[in-house]
C-alpha positions in Angstrom: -15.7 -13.7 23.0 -13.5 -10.9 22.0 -14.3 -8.8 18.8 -11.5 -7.3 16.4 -12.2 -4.8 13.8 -9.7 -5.1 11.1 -8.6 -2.2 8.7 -6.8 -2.0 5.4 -6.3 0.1 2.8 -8.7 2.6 2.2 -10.1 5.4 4.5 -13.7 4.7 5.1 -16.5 7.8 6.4 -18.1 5.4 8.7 -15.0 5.3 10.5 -13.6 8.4 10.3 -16.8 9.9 12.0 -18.6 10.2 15.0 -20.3 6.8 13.8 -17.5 5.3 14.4 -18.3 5.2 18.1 -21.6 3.7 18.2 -21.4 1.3 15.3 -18.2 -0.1 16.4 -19.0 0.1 20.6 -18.2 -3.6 21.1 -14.8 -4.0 19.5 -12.0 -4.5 22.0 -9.3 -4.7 19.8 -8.2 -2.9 16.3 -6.0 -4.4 13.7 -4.8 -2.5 10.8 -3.3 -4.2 8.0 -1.5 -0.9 6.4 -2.0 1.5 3.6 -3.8 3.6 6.2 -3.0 7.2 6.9 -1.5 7.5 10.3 -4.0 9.8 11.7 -6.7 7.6 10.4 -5.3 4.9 13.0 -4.8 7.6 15.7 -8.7 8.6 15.2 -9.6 4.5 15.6 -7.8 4.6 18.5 -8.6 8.0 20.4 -12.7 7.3 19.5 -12.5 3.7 20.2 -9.9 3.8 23.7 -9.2 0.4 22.5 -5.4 -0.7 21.6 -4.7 -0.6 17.6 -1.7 -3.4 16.6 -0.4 -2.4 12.9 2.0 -3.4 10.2 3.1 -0.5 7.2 2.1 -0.9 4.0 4.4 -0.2 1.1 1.9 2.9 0.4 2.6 4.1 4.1 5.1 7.3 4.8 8.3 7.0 6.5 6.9 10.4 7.8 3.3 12.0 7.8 3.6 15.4 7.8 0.9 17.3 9.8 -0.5 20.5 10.4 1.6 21.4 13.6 3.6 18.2 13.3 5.3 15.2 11.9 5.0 11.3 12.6 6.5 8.4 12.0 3.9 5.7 13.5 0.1 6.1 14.7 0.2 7.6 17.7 -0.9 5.0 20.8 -0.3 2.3 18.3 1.8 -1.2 18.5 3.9 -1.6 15.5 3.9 -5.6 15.4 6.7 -6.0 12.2 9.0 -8.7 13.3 7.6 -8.8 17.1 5.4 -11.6 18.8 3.4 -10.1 21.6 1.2 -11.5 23.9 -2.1 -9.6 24.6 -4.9 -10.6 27.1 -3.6 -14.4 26.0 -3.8 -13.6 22.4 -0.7 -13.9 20.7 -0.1 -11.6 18.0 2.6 -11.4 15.5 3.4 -9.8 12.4 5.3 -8.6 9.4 5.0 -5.5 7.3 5.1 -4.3 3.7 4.9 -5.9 0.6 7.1 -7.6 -2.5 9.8 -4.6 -4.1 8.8 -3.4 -7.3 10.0 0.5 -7.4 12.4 1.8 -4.9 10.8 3.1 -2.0 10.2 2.0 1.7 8.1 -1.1 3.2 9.0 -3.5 0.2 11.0 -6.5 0.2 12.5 -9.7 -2.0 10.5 -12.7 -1.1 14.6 -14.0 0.8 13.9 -10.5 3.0 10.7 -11.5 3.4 12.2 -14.8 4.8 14.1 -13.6 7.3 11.4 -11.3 8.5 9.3 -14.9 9.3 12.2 -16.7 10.5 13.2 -14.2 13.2 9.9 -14.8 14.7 10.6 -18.2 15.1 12.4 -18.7 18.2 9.8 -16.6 19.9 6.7 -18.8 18.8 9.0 -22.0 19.5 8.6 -20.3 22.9 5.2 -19.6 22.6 4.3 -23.1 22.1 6.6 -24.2 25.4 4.4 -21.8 27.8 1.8 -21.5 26.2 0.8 -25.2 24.3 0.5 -23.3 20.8 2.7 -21.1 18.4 0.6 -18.5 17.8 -3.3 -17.0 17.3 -3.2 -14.0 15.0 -0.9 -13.5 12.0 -0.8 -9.7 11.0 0.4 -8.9 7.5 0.1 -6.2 4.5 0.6 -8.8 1.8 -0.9 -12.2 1.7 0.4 -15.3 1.4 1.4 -16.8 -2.1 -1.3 -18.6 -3.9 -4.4 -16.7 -1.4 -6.1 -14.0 -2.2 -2.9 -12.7 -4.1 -1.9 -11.6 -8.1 -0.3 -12.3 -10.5 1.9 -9.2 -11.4 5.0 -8.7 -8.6 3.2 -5.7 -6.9 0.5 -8.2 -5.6 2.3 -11.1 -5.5 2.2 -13.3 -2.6 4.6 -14.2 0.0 6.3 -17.6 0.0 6.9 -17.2 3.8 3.8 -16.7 5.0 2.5 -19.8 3.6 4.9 -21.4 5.1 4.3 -19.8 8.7 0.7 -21.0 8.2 1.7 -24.6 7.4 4.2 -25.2 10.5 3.1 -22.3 13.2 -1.0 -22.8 12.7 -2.4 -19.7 13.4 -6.1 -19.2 14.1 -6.0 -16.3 12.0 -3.8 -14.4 9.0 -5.0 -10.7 8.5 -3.5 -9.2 5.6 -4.3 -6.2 3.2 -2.7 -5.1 0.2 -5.5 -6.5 -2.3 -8.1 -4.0 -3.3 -11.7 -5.7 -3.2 -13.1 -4.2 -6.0 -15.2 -6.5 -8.0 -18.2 -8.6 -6.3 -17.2 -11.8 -5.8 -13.7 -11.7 -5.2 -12.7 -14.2 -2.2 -11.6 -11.9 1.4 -11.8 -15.3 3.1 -9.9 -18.8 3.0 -9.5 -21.2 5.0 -5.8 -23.1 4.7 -4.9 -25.5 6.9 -6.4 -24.6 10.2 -5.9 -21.1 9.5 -8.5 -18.5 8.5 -6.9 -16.0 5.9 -8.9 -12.6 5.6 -8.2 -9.9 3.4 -9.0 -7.0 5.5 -9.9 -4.2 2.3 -12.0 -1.6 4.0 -12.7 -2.9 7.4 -13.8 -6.4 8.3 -15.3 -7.6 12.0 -13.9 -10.6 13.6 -15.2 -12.6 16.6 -12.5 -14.3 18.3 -12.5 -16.7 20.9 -8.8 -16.7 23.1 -7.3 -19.6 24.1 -8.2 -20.9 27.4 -5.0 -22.0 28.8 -3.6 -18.8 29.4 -0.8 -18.7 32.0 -0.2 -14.6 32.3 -2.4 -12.1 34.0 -5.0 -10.5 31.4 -4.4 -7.0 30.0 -0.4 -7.6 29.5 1.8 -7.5 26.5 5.1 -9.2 26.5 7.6 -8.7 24.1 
């Protein structure tokens, strides 16, 4: 049993505390589903010593300017947009941003947003030769269309995704984008075989790897 900790979204003061150590001692992986500061994920990382995957949100910087210096990416972090990696036998893939709706970085048409999914596909048709499956852990900012998502284009789901669900059959699609705001509102849905969460604020998920693994544990292949 491995546990995740997934962040989106919003900065939270039981993580970015001393807390953060104790409450969250028995997570061995982080994933962060954007919108996040980058020295937010840095702090995860540095307090946890665990490895922290992300995607950008379309709120993210292109740089994060600093008191002594600038940065482009969480420090120590795996940027997973348009890479499939394989981690302790967990694949992992993922996309970032979200639909475009002002100019700005990290937003895409839902035909960008295409081509984003389909150049993963050669590498979870390989996935599925060595490893008997496609993939584990989806890793998005938006969701897919028709879960969790809205109405107006900023929150709009992507037509992709859903399809990456339907034929690839991921364990699990993270995603963020969707503020949790009322009581209520669904963070979890099952389609297919697929668990989506919506990972607003932080969200803990046990996760059992595949068994069949054919690679020595603790390696990431691109």
């Amino acid at each position: 049993m491995l546990k995740a900790l997934i962040v989106s979204d919003v900065v939270l003061p039981l993580i970015y505390s001393p807390q953060i150590r104790q409450r969250f001692s028995d997570v061995k992986l982080v994933v962060s589903c954007g919108d996040l500061p980058y020295f937010y994920q840095e702090y995860i990382i540095s307090t946890l010593d665990v490895p922290l995957f992300f995607v950008r949100g379309n709120h993210d910087k292109e740089i994060e300017y600093g008191s002594s210096f600038t940065r482009s990416a969480p420090a120590g972090g795996i940027d997973l947009h348009r890479k499939v990696l394989n981690y302790r036998g967990i694949l992992i893939a993922g996309v970032e941003g979200s639909l475009r709706y002002r100019s700005g970085p990290f937003q895409y048409s839902q035909s960008e947003m295409w081509a984003h999914v389909l150049a993963l596909a050669p590498w979870l048709l390989r996935n599925r030769l060595l490893y008997g499956r496609y993939l584990d852990i989806f890793v998005s900012h938006a969701p897919p269309r028709g879960v969790h998502d809205g109405d107006d284009l900023t929150h709009r789901g992507i037509d992709a995704f859903r399809w990456l669900i339907k034929v690839f059959r991921p364990a699990f699609h993270f995603h963020g984008h969707v503020h949790v705001i009322l009581p209520g509102t669904p963070t979890e849905t099952l389609i297919e075989q697929t668990r989506v969460i919506n990972g607003y604020g932080f969200r803990e998920v046990d996760f059992v790897p595949a068994s069949n693994r054919r690679i020595a544990p603790w390696t990431i292949e691109t």
